[in-house]
C-alpha positions as CSV (number, residue, x, y, z in Angstrom):
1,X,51.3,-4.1,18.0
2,X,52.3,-6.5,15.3
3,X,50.0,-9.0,13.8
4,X,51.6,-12.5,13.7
5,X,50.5,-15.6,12.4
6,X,51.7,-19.2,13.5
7,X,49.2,-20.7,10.9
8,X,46.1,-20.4,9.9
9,X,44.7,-20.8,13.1
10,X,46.6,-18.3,15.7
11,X,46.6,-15.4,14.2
12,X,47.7,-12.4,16.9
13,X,46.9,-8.8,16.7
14,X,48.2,-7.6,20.1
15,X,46.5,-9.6,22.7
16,X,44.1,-10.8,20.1
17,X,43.6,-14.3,18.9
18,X,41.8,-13.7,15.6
19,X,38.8,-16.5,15.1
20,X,37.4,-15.4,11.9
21,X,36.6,-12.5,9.6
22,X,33.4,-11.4,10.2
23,X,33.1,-7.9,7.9
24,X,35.2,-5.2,6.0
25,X,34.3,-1.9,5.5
26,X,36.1,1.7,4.0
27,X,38.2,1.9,7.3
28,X,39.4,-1.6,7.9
29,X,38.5,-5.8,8.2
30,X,36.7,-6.4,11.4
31,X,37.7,-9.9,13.3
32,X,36.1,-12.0,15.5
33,X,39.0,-12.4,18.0
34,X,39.1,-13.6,21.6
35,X,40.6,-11.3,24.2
36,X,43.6,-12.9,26.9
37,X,40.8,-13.6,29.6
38,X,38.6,-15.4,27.3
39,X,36.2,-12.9,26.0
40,X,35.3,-12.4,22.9
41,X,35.2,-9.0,20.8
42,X,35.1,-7.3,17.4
43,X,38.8,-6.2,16.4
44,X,38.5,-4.0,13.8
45,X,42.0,-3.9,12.1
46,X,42.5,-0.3,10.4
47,X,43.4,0.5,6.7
48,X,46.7,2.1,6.4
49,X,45.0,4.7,4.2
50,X,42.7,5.5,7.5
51,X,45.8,5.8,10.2
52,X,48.9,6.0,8.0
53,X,51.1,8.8,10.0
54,X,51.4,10.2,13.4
55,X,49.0,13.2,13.0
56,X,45.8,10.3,12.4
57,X,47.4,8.2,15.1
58,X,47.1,11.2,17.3
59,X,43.6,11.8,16.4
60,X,42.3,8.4,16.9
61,X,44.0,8.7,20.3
62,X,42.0,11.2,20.8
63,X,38.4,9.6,19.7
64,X,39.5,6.4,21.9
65,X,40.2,8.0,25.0
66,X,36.8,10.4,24.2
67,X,34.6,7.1,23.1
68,X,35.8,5.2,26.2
69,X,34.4,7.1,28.3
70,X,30.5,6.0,27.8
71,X,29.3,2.8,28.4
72,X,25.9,1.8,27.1
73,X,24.0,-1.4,26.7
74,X,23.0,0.8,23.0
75,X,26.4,1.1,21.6
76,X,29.1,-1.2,21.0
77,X,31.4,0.7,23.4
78,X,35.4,0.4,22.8
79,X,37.1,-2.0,25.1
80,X,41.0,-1.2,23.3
81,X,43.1,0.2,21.5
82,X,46.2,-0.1,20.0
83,X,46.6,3.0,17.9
84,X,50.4,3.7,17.8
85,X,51.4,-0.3,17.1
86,X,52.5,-1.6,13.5
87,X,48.9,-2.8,13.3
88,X,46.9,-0.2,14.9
89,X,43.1,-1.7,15.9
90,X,40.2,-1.0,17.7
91,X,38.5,-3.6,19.7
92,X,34.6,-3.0,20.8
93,X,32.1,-5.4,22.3
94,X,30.9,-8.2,20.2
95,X,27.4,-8.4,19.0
96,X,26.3,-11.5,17.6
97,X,23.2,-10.4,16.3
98,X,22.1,-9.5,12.6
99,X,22.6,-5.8,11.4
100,X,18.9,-3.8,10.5
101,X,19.9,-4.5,7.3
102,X,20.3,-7.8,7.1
103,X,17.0,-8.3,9.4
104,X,15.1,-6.3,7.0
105,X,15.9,-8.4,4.2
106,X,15.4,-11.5,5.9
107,X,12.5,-10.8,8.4
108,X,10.8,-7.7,6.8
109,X,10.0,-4.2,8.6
110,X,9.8,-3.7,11.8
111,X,6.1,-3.0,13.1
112,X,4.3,-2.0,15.8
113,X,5.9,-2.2,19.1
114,X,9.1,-3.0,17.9
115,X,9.7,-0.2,15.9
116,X,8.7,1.8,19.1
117,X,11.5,0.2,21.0
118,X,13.7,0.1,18.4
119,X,13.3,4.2,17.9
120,X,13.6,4.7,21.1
121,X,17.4,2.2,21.7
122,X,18.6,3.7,18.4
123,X,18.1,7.6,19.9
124,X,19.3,6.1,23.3
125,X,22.3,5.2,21.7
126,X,22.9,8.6,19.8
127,X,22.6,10.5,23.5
128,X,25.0,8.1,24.9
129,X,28.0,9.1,22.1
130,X,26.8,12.6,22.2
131,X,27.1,12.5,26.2
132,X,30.7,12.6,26.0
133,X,30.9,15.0,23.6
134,X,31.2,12.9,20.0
135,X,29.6,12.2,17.1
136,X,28.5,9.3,15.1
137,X,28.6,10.9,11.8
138,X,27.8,7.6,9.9
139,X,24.3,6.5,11.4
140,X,22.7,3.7,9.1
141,X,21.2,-0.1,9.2
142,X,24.3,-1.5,8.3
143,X,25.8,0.4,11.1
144,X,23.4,-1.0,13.3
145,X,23.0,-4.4,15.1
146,X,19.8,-6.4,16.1
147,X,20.5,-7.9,20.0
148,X,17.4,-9.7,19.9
149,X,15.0,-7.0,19.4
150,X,16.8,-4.3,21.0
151,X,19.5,-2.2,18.7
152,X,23.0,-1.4,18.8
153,X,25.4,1.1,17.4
154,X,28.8,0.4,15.8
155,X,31.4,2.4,14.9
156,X,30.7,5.4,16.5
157,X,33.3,8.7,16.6
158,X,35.3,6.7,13.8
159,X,34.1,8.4,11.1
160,X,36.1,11.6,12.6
161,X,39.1,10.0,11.4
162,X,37.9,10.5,7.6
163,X,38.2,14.3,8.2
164,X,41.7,14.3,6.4
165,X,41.6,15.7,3.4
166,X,43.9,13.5,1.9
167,X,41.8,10.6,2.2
168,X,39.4,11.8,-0.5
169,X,42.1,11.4,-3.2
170,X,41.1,7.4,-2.5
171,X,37.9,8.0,-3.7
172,X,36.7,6.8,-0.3
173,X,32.9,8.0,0.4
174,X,32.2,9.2,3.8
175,X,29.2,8.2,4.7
176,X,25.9,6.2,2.7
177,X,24.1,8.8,0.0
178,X,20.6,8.9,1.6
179,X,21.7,8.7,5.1
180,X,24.0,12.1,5.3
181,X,22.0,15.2,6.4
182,X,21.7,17.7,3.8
183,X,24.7,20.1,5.7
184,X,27.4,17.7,5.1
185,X,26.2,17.5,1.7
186,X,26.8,21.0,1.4
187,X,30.2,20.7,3.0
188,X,29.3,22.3,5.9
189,X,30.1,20.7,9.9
190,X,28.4,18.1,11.0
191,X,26.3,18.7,14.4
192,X,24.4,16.4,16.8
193,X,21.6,17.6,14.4
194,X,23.2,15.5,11.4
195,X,22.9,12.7,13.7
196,X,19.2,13.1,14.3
197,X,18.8,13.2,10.7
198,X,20.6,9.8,10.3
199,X,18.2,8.3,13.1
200,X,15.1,9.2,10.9
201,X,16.1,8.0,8.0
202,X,17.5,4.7,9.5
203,X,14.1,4.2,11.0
204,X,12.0,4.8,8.2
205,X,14.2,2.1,6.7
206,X,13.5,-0.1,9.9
207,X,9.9,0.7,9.5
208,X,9.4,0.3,5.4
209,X,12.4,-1.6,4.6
210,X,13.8,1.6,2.1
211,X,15.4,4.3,2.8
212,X,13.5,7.3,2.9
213,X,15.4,9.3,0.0
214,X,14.9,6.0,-2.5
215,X,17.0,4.3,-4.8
216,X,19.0,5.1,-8.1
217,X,22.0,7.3,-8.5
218,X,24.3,8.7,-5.6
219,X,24.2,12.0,-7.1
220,X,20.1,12.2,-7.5
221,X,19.5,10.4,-3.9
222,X,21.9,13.0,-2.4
223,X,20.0,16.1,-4.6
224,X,17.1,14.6,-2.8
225,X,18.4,14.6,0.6
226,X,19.8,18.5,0.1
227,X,16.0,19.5,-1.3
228,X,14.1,17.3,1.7
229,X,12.5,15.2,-0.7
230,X,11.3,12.3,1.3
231,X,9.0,9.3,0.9
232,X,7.8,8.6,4.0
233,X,5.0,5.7,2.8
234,X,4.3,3.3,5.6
235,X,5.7,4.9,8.2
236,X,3.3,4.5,11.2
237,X,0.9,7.3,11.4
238,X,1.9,7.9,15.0
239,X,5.8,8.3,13.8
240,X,5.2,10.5,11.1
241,X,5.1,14.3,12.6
242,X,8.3,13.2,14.3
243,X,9.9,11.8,11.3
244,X,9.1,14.8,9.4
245,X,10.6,16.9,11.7
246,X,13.8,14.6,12.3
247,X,14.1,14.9,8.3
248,X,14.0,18.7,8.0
249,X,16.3,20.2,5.7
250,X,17.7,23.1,8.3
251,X,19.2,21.6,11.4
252,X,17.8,24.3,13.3
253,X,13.9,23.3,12.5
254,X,14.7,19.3,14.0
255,X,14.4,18.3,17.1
256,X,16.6,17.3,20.1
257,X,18.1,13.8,20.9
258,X,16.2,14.2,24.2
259,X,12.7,14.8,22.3
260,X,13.0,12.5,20.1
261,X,13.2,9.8,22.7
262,X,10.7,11.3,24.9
263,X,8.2,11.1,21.6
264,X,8.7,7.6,21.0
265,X,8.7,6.6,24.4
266,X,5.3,8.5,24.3
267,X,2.8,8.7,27.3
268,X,3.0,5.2,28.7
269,X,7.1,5.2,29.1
270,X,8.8,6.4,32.4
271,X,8.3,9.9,33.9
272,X,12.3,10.4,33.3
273,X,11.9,10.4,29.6
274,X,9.4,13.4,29.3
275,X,12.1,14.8,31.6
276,X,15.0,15.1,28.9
277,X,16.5,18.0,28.6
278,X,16.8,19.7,24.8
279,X,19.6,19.6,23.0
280,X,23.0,19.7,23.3
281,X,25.8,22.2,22.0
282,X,25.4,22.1,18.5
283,X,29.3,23.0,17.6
284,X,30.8,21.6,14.8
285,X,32.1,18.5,16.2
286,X,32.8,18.9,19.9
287,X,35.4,16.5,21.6
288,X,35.4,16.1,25.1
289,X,38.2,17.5,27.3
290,X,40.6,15.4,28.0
291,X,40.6,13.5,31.4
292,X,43.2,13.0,33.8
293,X,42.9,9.3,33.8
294,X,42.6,8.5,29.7
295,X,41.8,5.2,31.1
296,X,38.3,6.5,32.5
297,X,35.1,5.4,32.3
298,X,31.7,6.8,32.4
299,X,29.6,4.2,33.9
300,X,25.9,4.0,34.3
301,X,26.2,5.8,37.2
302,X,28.3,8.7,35.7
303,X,31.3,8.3,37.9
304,X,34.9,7.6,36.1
305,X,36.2,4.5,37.0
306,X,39.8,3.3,35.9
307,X,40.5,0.8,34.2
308,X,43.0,-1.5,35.1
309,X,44.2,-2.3,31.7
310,X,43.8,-1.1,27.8
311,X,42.6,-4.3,26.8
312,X,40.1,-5.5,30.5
313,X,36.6,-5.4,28.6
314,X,34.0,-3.1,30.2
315,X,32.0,-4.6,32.8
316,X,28.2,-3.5,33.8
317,X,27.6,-1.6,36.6
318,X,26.0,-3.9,39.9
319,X,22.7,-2.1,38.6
320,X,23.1,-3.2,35.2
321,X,21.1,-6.7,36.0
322,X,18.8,-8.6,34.8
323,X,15.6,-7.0,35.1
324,X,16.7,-3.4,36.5
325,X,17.9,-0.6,34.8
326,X,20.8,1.7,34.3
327,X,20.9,5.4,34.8
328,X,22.5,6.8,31.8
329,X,24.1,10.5,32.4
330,X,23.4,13.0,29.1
331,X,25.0,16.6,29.6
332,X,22.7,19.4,29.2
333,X,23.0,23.0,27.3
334,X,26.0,24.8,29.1
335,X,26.6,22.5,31.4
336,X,29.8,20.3,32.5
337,X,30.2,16.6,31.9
338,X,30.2,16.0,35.4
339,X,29.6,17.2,38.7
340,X,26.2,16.7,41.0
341,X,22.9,18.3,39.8
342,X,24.4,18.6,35.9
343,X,22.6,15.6,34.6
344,X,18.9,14.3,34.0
345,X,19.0,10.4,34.3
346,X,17.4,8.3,31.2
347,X,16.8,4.8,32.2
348,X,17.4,2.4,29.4
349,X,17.4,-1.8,29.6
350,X,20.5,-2.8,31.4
351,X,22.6,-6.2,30.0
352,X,22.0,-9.3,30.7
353,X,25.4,-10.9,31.3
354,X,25.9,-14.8,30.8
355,X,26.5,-17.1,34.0
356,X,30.0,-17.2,34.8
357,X,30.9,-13.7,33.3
358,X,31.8,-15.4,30.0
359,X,30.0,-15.1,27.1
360,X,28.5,-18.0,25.5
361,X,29.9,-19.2,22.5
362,X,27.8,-19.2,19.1
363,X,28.4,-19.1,15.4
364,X,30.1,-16.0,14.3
365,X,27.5,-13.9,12.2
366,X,28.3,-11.3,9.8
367,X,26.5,-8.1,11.2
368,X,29.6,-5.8,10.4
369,X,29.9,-6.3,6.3
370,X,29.0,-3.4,4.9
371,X,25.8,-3.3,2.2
372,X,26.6,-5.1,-1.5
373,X,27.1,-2.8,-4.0
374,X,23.9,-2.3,-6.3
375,X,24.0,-4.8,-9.6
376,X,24.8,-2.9,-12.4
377,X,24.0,-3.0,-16.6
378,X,26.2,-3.0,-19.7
379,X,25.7,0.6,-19.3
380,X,27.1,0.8,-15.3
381,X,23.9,1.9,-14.3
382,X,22.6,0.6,-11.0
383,X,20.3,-1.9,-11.2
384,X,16.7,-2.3,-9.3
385,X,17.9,-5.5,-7.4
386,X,15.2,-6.9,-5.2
387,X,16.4,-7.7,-1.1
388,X,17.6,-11.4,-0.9
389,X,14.9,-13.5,0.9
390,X,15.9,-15.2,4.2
391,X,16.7,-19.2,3.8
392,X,12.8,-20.0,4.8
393,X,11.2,-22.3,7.1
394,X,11.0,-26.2,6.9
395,X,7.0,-25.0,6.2
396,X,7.6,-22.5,3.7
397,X,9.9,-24.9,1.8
398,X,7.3,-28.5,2.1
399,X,4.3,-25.8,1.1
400,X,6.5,-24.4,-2.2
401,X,7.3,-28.1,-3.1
402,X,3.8,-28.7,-3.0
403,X,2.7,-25.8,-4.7
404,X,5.1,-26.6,-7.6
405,X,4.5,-30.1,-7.9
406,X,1.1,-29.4,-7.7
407,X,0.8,-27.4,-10.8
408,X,2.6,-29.5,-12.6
409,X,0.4,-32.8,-11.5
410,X,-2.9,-29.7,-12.5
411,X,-1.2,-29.0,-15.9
412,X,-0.6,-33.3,-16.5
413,X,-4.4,-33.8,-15.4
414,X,-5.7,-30.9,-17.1
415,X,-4.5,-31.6,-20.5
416,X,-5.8,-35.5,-20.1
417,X,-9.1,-34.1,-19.1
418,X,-8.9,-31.4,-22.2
419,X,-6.3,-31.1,-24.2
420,X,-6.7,-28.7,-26.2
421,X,-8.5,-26.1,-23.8
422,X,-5.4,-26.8,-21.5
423,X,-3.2,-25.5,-23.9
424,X,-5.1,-22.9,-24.7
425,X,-5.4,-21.6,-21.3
426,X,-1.8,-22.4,-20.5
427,X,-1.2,-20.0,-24.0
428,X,-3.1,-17.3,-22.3
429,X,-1.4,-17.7,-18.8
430,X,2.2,-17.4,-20.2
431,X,1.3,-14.6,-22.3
432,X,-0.3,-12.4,-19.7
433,X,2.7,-13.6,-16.7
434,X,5.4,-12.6,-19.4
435,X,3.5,-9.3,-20.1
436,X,3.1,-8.2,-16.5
437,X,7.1,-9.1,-16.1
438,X,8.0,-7.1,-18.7
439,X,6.0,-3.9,-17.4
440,X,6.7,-4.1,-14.0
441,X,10.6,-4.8,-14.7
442,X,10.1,-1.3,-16.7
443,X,8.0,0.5,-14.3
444,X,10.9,-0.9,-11.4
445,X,13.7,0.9,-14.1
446,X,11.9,3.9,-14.0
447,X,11.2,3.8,-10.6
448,X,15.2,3.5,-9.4
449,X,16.3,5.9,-11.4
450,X,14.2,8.4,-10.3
451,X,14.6,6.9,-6.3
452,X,10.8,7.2,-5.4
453,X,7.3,6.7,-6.6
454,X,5.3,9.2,-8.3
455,X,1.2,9.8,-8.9
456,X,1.7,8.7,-12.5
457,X,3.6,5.7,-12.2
458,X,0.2,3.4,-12.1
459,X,-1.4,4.6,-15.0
460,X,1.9,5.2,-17.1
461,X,2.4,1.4,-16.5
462,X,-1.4,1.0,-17.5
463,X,-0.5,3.2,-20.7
464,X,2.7,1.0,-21.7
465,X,1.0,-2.4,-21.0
466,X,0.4,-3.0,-24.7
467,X,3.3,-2.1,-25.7
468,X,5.0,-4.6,-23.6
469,X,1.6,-7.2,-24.3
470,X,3.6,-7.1,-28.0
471,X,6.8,-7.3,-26.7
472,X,6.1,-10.4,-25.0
473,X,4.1,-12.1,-27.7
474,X,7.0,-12.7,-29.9
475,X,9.0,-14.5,-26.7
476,X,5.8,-16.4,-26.0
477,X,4.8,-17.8,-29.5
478,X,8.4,-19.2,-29.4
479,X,8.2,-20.8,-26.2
480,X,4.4,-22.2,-27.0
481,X,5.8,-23.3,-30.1
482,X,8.9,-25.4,-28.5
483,X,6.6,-26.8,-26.1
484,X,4.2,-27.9,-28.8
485,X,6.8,-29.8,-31.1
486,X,8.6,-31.7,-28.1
487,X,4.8,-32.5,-26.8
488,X,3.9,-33.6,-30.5
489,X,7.0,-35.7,-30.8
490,X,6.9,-37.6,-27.1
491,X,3.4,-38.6,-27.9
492,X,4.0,-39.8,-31.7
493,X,6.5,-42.3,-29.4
494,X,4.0,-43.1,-27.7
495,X,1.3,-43.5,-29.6
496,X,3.7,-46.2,-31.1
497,X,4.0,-48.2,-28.4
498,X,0.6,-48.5,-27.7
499,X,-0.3,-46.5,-24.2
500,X,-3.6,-46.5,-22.5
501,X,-5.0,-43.0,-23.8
502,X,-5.3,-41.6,-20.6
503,X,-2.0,-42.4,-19.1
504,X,-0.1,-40.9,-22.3
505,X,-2.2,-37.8,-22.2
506,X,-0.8,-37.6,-18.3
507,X,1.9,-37.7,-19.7
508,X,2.2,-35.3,-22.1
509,X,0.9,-33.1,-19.4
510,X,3.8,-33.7,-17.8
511,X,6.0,-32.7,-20.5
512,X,4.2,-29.9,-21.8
513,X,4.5,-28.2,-18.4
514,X,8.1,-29.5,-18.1
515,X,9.1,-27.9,-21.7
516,X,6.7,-24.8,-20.9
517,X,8.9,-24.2,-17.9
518,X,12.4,-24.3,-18.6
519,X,12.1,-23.7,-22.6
520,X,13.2,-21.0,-24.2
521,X,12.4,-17.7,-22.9
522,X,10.7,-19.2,-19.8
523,X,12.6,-17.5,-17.1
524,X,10.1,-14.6,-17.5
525,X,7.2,-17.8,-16.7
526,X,9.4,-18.9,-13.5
527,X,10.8,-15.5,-11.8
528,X,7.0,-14.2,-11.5
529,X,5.8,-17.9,-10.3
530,X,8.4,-18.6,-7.7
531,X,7.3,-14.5,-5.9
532,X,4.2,-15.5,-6.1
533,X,4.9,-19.0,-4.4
534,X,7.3,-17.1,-1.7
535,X,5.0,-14.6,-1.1
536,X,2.0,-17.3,-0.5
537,X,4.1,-19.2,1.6
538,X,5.4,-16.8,4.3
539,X,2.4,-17.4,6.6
540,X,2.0,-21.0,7.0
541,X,-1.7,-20.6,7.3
542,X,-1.9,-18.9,3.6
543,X,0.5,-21.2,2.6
544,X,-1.6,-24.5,3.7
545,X,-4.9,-22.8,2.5
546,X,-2.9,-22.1,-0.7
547,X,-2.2,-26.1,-1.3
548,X,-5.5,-27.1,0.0
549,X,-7.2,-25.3,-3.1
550,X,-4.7,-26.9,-5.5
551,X,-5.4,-30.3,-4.0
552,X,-8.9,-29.6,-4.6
553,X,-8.4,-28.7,-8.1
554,X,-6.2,-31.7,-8.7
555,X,-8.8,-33.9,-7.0
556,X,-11.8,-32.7,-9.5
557,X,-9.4,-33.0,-12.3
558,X,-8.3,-36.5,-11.6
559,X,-12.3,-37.0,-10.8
560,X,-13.1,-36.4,-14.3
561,X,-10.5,-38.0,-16.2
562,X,-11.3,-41.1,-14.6
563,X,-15.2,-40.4,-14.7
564,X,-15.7,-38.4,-18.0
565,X,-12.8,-39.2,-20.2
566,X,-11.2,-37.1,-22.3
567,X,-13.0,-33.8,-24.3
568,X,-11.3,-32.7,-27.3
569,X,-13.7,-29.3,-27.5
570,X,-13.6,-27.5,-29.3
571,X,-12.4,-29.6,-32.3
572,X,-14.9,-32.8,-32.6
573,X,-12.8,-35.2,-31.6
574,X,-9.1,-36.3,-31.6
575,X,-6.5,-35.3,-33.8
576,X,-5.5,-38.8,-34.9
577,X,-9.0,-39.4,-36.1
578,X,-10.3,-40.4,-39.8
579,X,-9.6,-37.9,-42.7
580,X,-6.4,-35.7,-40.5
581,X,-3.2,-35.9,-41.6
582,X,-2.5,-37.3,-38.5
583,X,-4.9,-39.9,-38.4
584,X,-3.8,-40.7,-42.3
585,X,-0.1,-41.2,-41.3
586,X,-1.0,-43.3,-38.4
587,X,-3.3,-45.4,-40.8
588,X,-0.3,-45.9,-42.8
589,X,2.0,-47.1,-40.0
């Protein structure tokens, strides 16, 4: 089909009305578009690269008329295809949810239960492409979508496409370093083993909120991958053994699709799941014969059913309803795709269709964009970048305001109460916050490059602290020193105007904590400050608790101020008094 536009606003790509981009990735821009009978999907409109002559039209023929044939409430299963028009596309179910990813760095890692049924969709999902004899080939978070707590797969079979040689001349990476198995590092064929692979390390991402493999380099995470060196810190204890053996290094030594989900669905899930059968042929990249009818289906039920047009969206089955469950057909060894008494049933969470049959309009979200790349130096080294925070709660943002505010409105009331001792401590404070920024930025360095944490990484940080305790005295002296002069200046213009002493000490409070924070060299004061602050103010209860001790300390602040006036320890009194150079110029004036 051709893609036309009329404006901005109707933009067609077949029978699609594009509403807005939602993501772009190596094989093509993925739309938002609405479908002729109303409903709305994910057209993903391919790369000329990807599909540029008839021999990878014919192969994504191929995958489409393979991948149509499973239909999952796990996967985002293909509803059309177009790939013969002038703009070839493929259309799959919309998920308006956030990517693992994205949840990660808004929400955190998954825990407890969660990452239970999170495990156990995601390997539901791999059984359902591997029932029809494809691969995913490209399993990770940002390949996989959040609906509500449940998960969903994108993009599966696509990644068969990139087999043509000629697309590595585009210096096009197939696949995420970290998230290959070690064979297709080594160039050898995938297998639904590389798939399990993918599934561990995706959910010790889920679980941890890193990949399992670490950061730095794509060379040195993939010479990790190849030599099955893992970090596998805070993955649940009861997860680990299976982890472990989904992350071996020999596809031979990891275990089934059916295993895994019969683990994680543990004891307490449905007698069906302990019932899976082991794995499936693993042949390098298997495609399922092709049917009479290239429209069929395979439904919950496991019969075909046609469809009565390329671009009719699939439907649930009548026992995919609210509250039942759908029996998902998985192939065993050396046995047919179909046929009776060929299959073991899984039962996994049927949809939950909107009244009406039409999905209910919402916001278009951006689970399909693919990961930013890592910040990089002058030297195009990747960078340690820490995850964006989620935009946080009306809460979290009153509690920070407070919090800020609050030490500021301490510093004011602390330097009227003692000046001098305030500025001492407030000397102290920046020094040691620009120290510890300085050695953790380093140890973080170190850290990325190498892609994991090592035994010595606490007490070579320990070892280098006074190193960078130098480094950031020379930054600090400058800053103390600019704060100093402005809060010199502001209160020799006061002291001229005549100001109750204690109101002009608040305010040079107020200014020495102003200049302290955004003088020179002070973004090493605020990045450390504003963590601290988030981190503080992500519970509500340790946020309000949090405030509550600064408004105490305020309140016996302002308590002696106004009771005990002002001590100038530990010089005897003020600096404008008889015989200083201040109190001589002032005389003088």
């Amino acid at each position: 089909m051709t893609a036309t536009s009329s404006g901005p606003a109707d933009v067609q790509v077949g029978p699609y009305r594009l509403l807005t981009k939602i993501g772009e990735g190596g094989m093509g821009v993925v739309h938002l578009a609405q479908g002729p009978d109303g409903h709305r999907v994910a057209l993903k409109v391919l790369r000329t690269h990807i599909i540029g002559d008839d021999e990878a039209r014919e192969r994504l023929s191929r995958e489409v008329s393979s991948m149509r044939r499973v239909s999952s409430p796990r996967i985002a299963e293909i509803i059309d295809a177009d790939p013969w028009g002038e703009t070839p596309y493929v259309a799959t179910r919309y998920v308006p949810g956030l990517s693992l990813h994205q949840h990660v760095q808004q929400e955190g890692p998954i825990r407890g239960a969660d990452l239970r049924w999170f495990a156990a969709g995601l390997a539901e999902a791999v059984i359902a492409v591997h029932s029809v004899g494809v691969l995913h080939r490209d399993i990770k978070p940002s390949n996989v979508l959040l609906e509500g707590r449940s998960p969903v797969l994108i993009d599966f079979g696509l990644a068969r496409l990139a087999e043509d040689p000629r697309l590595t001349h585009t210096g096009w990476l197939l696949g995420t370093p970290g998230y290959l198995a070690p064979e297709i590092l080594y160039g050898e064929d995938a297998t639904t083993a590389s798939d399990v692979h993918a599934w561990a390390a995706t959910l010790v991402f889920a679980a941890t909120g890193r990949g399992p493999f670490g950061t730095g380099p794509a060379m040195a995470i993939m010479d990790r991958v190849r030599r099955g060196e893992h970090d596998l810190t805070g993955v649940p204890e009861e997860l680990l053994p299976l982890v472990r053996a989904a992350l071996a290094a020999e596809p031979d030594e990891r275990p089934s699709t059916g295993a895994l989900l019969a683990a994680v669905r543990g004891p307490a899930g449905p007698a069906a799941a302990a019932e899976v059968p082991v794995e499936h042929p693993t042949l390098p990249y298997v495609l399922a014969q092709p049917d009479p009818d290239p429209t069929a289906r395979v439904t919950g039920s496991g019969a075909p059913v046609s469809g009565a047009g390329s671009w009719t969206p699939a439907t649930p089955p009548p026992a995919a309803v609210a509250g039942t469950t759908t029996p998902l057909t998985v192939p065993g060894p050396g046995r047919p795709a179909a046929g009776p008494g060929t299959t073991t049933p899984l039962t996994v969470a049927g949809p939950h269709p909107a009244p009406g049959g039409v999905p209910p309009m919402v916001p278009a979200r951006e689970p399909y964009m693919m990961p930013p790349p890592p910040s990089r130096g002058a030297d195009q080294r990747p960078r340690l970048v820490p995850p964006t925070p989620g935009r946080p709660t009306a809460t979290a943002r009153a509690q920070r305001l407070l919090l800020l505010g609050g030490g500021l409105a301490v510093v004011a009331f602390g330097f009227a109460a003692a000046p001098y001792l305030t500025f001492l401590v407030l000397t102290a404070l920046a020094l040691a916050v620009r120290t510890v920024s300085w050695t953790t930025e380093a140890a973080r360095e170190r850290q990325h490059l190498r892609g994991r944490r090592r035994w010595y990484d606490a007490p070579l940080t320990l070892a280098s602290s006074p190193w960078y305790l130098l480094v950031a005295t020379g930054g600090t002296l400058m800053l103390v020193t600019w704060a100093g002069v402005v809060t010199s200046l502001t209160g020799l213009a006061l002291a001229l105007v005549g100001l109750p002493l204690s109101w002009a000490l608040i305010g040079l409070g107020g200014v020495l904590g102003f200049t302290l924070w955004w003088g020179p060299g002070a973004k090493r004061l605020r990045l450390p400050t504003y963590r601290v602050v988030a981190a503080v103010t992500r519970d509500p209860w340790v946020g309000w608790t949090v405030v509550a001790a600064v408004g105490l300390v305020l309140g016996v602040l302002v308590y002696a101020v106004v009771d005990g006036g002002v001590s100038w320890a530990p010089e005897p009194g003020a600096p404008w008094r008889s015989g200083t150079l201040l109190g001589r110029l002032l005389g003088r004036l």
